[in-house]
C-alpha positions in Angstrom: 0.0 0.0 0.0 2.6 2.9 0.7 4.8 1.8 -2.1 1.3 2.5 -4.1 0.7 5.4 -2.5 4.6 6.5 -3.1 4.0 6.1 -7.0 0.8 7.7 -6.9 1.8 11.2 -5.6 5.0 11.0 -7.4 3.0 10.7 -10.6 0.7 13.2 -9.4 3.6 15.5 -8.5 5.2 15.2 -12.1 1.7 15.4 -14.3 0.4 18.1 -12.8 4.1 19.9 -12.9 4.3 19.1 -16.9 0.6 20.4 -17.5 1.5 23.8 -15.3 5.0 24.1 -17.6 3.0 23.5 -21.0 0.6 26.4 -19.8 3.2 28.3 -19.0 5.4 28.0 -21.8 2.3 28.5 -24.0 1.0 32.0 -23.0 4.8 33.4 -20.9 2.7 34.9 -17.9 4.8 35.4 -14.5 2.4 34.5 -12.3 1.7 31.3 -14.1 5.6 30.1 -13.1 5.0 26.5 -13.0 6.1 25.9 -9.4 4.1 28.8 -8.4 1.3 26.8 -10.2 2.0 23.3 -9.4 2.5 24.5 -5.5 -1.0 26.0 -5.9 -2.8 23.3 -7.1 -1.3 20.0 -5.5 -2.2 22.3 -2.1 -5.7 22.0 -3.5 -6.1 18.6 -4.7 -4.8 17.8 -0.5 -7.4 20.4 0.9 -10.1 18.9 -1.2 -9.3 15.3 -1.1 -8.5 16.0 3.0 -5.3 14.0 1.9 -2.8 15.2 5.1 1.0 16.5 4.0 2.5 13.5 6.3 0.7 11.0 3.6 1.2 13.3 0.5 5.4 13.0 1.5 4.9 9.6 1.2 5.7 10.2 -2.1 7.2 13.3 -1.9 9.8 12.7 -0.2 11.4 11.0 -3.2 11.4 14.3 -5.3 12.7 16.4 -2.1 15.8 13.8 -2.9 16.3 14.4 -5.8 16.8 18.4 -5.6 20.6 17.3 -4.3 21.3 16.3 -7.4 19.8 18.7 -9.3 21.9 21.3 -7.5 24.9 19.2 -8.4 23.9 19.1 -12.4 24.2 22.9 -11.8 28.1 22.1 -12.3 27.7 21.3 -16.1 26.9 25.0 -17.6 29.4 26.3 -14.9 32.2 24.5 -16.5 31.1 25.3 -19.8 31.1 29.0 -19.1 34.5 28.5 -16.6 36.0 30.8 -19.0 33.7 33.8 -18.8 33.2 33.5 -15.2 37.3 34.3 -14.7 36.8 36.9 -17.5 34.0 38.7 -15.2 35.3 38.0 -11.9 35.3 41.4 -10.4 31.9 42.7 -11.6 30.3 39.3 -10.7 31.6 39.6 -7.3 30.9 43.0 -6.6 27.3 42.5 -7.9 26.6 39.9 -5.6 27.9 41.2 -2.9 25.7 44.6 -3.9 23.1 42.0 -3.9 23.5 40.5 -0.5 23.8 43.4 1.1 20.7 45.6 -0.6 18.8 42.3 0.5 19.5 41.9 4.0 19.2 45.6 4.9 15.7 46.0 2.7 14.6 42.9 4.6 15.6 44.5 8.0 14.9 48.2 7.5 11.1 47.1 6.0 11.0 45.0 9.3 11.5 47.4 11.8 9.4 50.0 10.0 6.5 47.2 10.4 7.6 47.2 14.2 8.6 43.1 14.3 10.4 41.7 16.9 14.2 41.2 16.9 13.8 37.4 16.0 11.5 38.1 13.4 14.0 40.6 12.4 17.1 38.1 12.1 14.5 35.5 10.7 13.6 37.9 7.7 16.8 39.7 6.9 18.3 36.2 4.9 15.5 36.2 3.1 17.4 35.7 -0.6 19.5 33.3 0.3 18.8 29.6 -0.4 17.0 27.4 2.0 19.3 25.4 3.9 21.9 28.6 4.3 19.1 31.4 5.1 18.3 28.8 8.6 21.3 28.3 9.9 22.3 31.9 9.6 18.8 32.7 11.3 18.9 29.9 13.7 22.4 31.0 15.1 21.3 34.3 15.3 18.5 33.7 17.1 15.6 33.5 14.7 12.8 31.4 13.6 13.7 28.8 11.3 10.2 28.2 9.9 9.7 32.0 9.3 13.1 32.3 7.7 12.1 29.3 5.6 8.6 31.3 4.3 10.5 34.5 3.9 12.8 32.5 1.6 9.9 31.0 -0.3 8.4 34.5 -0.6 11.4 36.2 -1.9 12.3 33.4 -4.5 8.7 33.4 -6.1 8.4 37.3 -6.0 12.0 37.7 -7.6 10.9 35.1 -10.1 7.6 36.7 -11.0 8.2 40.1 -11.0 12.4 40.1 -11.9 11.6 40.3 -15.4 9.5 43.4 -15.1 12.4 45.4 -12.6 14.8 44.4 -14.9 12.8 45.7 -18.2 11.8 49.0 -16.1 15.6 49.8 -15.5 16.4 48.8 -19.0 19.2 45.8 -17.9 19.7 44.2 -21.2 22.9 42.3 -19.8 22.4 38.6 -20.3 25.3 38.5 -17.5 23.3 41.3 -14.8 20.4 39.8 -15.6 21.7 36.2 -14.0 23.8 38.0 -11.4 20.5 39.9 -10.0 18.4 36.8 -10.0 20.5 34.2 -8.5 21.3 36.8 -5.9 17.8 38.3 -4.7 16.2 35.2 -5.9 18.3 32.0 -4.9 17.2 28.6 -6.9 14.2 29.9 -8.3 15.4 33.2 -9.8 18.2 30.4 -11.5 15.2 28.8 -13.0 13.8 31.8 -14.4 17.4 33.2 -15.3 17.4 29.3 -17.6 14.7 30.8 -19.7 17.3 33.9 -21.3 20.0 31.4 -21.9 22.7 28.9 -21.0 25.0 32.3 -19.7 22.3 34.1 -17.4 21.9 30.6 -16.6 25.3 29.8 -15.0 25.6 33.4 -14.0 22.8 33.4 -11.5 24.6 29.9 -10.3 27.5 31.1 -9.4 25.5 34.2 -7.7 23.4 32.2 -6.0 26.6 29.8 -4.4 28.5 33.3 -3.7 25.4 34.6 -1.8 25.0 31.6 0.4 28.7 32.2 0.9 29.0 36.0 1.4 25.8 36.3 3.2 26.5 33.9 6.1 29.3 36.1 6.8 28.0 39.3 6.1 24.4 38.7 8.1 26.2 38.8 11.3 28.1 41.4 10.7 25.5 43.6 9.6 23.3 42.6 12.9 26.3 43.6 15.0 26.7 47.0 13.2 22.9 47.9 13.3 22.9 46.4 16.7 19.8 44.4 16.3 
């Protein structure tokens, strides 16, 4: 029975992910980003079927493995694009670390104008970061884990979505700023949207994203010490 149960979701998981990315790639609307959609409506099937989460990750659990490899696979366009990435060192650097920084202080300065609390505070501030970085810097700081994981969710899906549109209102043609500024405000799924301009904007917001989970668990302290949070 679970090993049925297993397939089923997985299958579930996978056709309902393919019919959101056909959509998607059909009509190009942000806000129908297919794991904005697929999210969406596997959270319904669950709520209307009063299937719980424990049972659905029956299943699920096996695609949540596979997202180690995936990162991994990530090394393939790197080392096809090893050459431009020692060509553009300094600006790809410095725009991270631009990045970084002008997320962690928008995250914290729009906190404390909404009056949070200090750990909701250090919970928000990694916010562009990926995942498993953006808890440990918030756990050792003091902060929520589970809110730092929803901030992160939030600021990957909003960078996807509307990243195209910031970069077309500031006129960022660069195929190599336009990776840079979604792998570093929008972690793994700003890479993802970054994969839809091209194999460089591609790698670029890879090796943005890596250098932010870098830079930023050394920098988030810092900047909690200086603004004495």
């Amino acid at each position: 029975m679970t090993i049925l149960l297993a397939i089923l979701f997985i299958a579930a998981t996978v056709l309902v992910f393919l019919l959101c990315k056909k959509i998607y790639f059909r009509y190009t609307i942000p806000l129908l980003l297919p794991i904005l959609t697929t999210t969406f409506i596997l959270v319904l099937l669950l709520v209307l079927f009063h299937i719980p989460y424990k049972t659905y990750m029956i299943g699920g659990q096996y695609i949540n493995m596979m997202l180690g490899p995936a990162v991994v696979s990530l090394a393939f366009p790197l080392y096809k694009q090893r050459k431009t990435i020692a060509k553009y060192m300094v600006p790809i650097i410095g725009g991270v670390v631009t990045g970084v920084v002008g997320g962690m202080l928008s995250g914290i300065l729009l906190g404390h104008a909404a009056g949070l609390t200090r750990n909701l505070l250090v919970s928000i501030m990694p916010k562009s970061l990926t995942t498993p970085v953006a808890v440990q810097v918030a756990t050792s700081l003091g902060g929520v884990p589970a809110m730092t994981a929803l901030f992160v969710m939030i600021a990957g899906l909003s960078g996807a979505i509307f990243g195209p549109y910031i970069l077309r209102f500031f006129r960022i043609e660069s195929l190599l700023g336009k990776g840079i500024a979604l792998g570093s405000a929008s972690h793994a799924l700003g890479t993802t949207k970054a994969a839809e301009y091209g194999e460089l904007p591609f790698s670029m917001s890879s090796v943005a994203m890596t250098l932010s989970a870098i830079m930023g668990s050394i920098i988030g302290p810092v900047l909690i010490w200086m603004m004495q949070i």
